[in-house]
ROLO-129333 format. One record per residue (C-alpha): residue in one letter; x, z, y; residue number from 0. Coordinates in Angstrom, 2 decimals, padded with zeros to 5 digits, always signed. Layout:
<sites>
  aa        x        z        y    i
   A        X        Z        Y  NUM
...
</sites>
This chain:
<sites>
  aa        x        z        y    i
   X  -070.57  +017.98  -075.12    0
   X  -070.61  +015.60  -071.75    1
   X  -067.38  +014.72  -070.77    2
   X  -068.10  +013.23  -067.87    3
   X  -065.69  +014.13  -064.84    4
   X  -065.96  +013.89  -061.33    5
   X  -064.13  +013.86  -058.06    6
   X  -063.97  +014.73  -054.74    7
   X  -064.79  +010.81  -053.86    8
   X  -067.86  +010.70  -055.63    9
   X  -067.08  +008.72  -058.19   10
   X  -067.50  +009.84  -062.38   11
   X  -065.60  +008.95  -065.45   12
   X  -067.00  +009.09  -068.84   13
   X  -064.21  +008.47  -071.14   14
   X  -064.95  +006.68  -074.69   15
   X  -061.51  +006.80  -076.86   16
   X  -058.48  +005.06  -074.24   17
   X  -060.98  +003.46  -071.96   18
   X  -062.68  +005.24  -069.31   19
   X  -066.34  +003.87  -067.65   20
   X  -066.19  +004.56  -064.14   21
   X  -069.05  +004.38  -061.24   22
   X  -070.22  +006.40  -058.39   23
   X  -072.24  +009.40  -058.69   24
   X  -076.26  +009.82  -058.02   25
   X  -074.98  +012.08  -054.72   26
   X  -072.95  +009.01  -053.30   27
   X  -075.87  +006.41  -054.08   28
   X  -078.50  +008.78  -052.11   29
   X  -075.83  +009.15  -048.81   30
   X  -075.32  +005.47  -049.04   31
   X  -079.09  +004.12  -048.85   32
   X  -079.95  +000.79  -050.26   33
   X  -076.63  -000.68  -052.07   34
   X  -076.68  -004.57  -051.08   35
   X  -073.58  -005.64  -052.26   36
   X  -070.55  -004.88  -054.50   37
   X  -066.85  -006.03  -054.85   38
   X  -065.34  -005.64  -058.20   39
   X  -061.64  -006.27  -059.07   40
   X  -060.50  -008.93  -061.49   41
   X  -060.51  -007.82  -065.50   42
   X  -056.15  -007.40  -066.29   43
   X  -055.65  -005.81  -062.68   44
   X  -054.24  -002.79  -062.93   45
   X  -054.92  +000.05  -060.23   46
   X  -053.64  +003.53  -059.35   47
   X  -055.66  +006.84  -059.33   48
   X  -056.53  +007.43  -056.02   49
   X  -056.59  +004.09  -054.86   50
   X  -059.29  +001.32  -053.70   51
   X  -060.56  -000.23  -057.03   52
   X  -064.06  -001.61  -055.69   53
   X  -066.11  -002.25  -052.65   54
   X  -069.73  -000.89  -052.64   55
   X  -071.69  -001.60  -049.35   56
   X  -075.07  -000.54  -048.13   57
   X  -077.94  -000.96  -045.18   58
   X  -076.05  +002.17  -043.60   59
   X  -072.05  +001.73  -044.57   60
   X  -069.32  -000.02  -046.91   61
   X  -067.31  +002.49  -048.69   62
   X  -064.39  +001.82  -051.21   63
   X  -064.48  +002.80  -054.70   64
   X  -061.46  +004.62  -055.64   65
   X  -059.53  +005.05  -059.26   66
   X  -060.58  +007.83  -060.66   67
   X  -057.65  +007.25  -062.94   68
   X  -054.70  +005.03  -063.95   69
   X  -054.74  +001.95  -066.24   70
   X  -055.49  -001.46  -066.61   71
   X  -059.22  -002.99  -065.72   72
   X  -060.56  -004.10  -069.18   73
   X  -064.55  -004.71  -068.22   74
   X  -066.14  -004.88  -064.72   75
   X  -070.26  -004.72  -064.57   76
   X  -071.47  -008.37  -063.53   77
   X  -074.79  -007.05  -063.31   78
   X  -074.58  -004.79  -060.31   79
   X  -073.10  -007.67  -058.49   80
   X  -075.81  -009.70  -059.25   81
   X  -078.07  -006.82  -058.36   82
   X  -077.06  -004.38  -056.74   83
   X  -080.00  -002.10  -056.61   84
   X  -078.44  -001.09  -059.89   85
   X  -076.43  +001.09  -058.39   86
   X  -079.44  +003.62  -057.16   87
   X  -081.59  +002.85  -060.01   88
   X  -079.06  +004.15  -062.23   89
   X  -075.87  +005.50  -060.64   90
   X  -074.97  +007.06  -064.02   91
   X  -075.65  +004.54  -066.71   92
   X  -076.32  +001.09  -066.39   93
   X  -074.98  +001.39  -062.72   94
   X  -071.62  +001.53  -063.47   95
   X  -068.84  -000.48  -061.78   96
   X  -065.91  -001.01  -063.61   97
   X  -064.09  +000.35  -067.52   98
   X  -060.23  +001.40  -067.45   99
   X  -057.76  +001.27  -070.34  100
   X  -056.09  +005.03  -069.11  101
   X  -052.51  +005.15  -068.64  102
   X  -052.46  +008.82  -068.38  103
   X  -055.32  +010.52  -069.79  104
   X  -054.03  +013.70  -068.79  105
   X  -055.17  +012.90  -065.28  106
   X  -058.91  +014.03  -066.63  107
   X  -057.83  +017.29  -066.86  108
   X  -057.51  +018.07  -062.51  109
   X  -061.15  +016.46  -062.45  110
   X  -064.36  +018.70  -061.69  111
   X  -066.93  +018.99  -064.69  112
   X  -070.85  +018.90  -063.95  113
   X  -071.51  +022.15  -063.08  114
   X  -068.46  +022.40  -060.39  115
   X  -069.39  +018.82  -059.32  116
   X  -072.86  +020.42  -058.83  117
   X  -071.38  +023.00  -056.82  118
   X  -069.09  +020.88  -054.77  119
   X  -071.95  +018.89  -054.01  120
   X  -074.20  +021.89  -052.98  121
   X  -071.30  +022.88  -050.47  122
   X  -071.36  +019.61  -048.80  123
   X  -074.84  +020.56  -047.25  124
</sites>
């Protein structure tokens, strides 16, 4: 079963036991272009769902990276900063931005699953 969730910001969580990985999705790589750079918050910070966790910028824009969820940064990819082209290679895998220890893992449950990420998307056109 994929677990992954989405939101209305673009961004996914996969959740593995208390920690959740966290990146944007293969929809918000394509709008942005080119990724050329990315901000990542410090490992022990602890954010809030909903707000600014990361920077991602590209040829076209810079957009913030929101929380998906609650909790406590516990891992932060190094590898997309070094290279950011990461991020559109592989939005979904080894593209990922940052790994949360949840506070709340109840706030998975308001998040969209593929198929009504899918369809969310497919409005946006």
């Amino acid at each position: 079963m994929n677990t992954t969730r989405f939101t209305r910001d673009h961004e996914w969580v996969r959740p593995e036991g208390d920690v959740a990985v966290i990146g944007i999705t293969d929809y918000a790589q394509s709008q942005l272009g080119d990724v050329v750079y990315v901000e990542l918050p410090e490992i022990g910070r602890t954010v809030e769902q909903g707000k600014e966790a990361a920077v991602v910028e590209s040829a076209k824009a810079a957009s913030e990276v929101y929380a998906p969820v609650s909790g406590e940064i516990v891992a932060v990819n190094d590898a997309i900063v070094g290279d950011p082209a990461k991020v559109n290679a592989d939005a979904m895998g080894e593209g990922w931005f940052i790994k949360i220890r949840l506070a709340n893992p109840t706030e998975l449950d308001a998040m969209m699953d593929e198929a009504a990420y899918q369809e969310f998307v497919a409005e946006q056109h």
